[in-house]
N, C-alpha and C positions, 0 to 999 in steps of 0.2 A: 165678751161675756159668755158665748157657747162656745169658745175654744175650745177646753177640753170636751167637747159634746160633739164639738163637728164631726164627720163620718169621713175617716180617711178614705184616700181611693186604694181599693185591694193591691197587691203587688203584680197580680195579673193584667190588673185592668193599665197599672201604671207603666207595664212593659208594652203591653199593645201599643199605648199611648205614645212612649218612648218610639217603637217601628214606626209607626207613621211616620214623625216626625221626620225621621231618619231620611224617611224616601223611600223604605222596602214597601214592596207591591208596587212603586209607581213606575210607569212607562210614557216617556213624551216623546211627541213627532211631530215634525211641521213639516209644513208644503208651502211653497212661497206659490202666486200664481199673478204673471206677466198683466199687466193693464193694456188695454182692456180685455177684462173675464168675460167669456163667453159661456152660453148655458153649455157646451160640449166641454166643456174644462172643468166643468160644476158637474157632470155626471161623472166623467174620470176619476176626477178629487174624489166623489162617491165610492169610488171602486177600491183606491188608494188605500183609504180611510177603512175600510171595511176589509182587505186583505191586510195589512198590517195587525189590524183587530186581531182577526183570525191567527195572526202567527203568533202575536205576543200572549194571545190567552193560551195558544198550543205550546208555549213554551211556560208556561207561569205551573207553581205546586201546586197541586191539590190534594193537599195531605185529608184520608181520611173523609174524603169527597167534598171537601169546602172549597167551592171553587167560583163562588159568587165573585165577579166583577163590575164595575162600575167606568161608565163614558163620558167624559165630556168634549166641548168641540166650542171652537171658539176661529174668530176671524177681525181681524186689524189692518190697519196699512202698519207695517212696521214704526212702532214707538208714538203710535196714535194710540186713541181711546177705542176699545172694543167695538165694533161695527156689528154684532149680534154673537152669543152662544147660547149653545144649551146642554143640557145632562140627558142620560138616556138612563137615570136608577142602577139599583141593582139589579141585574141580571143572571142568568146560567148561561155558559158557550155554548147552548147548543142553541141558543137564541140569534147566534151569529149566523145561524145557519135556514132558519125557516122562513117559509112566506109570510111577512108580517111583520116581521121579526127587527130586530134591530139595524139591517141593512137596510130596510125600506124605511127607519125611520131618517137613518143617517140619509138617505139621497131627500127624503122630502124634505129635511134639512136645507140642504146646501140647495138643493134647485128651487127652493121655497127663499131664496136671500134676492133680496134687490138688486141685479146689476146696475142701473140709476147709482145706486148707494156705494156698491164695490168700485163702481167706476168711475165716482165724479171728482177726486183726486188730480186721475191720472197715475197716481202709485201704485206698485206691486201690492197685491195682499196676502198674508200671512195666515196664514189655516194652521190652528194647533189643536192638538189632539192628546189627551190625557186618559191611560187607561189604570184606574184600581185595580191590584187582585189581591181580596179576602184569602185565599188561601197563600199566597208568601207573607203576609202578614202573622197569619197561623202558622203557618211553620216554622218563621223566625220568636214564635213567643209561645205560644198555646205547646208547640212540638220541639221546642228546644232543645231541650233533656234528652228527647232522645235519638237524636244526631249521632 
């Protein structure tokens, strides 16, 4: 009945839409980590995890200064059910950089995970890491044009 009433989606908003999908902006990494996990392998991971950070946002556009990025983190035994993740929002890189900041949230993260939990397997576990960036999104749609 509101068919013709529905509000299509702009041609903007459907090309964003389109990037996402796609995969532009996204960046994955995994860490496998040897059973049994030790809290010294959970601070390293920390370290890992937060300098990869730092290089994929130093390498990501920010056309125009849109450079909002987004973290998540996640941990499994390989081909099991998730064992705990979480998001860390959008953020700015220079967030990657302060006291407080999203490094300290990423270690109290992972130092904050059960080893009881990661370890009662006996299997490896799989650390993955996913990084957003708002700005290759924008500049494959929003900056197209002027490529």
């Amino acid at each position: 009945m509101l068919g013709p009433w529905r509000r299509q989606p702009s041609p903007l908003r459907a090309r964003v839409e389109a990037s996402i999908k796609e995969g532009i902006g996204l960046s994955k990494q995994e860490w496998i980590l040897a059973s049994p996990v030790q809290p010294d392998d959970l601070a390293l991971l920390a370290g890992a995890v937060v300098e990869w950070s730092r290089v994929r946002v130093g390498e990501s556009r920010r056309p125009y200064g849109i450079d909002q990025c987004a973290l998540a983190l996640a941990c499994a035994h390989p081909g099991g059910a998730p064992l705990a993740s979480t998001t860390f929002g959008v953020f700015r890189p220079i967030e990657l950089y302060t006291d407080g900041g999203i490094p300290d949230h990423i270690t109290a993260f992972l130092e904050g995970l059960s080893l009881p939990s990661l370890n009662d397997s006996g299997e490896p576990v799989r650390f993955a890491a996913a990084l957003f960036s708002w700005g290759e999104v924008a500049r494959a749609t929003l900056f197209a044009d002027e490529a």
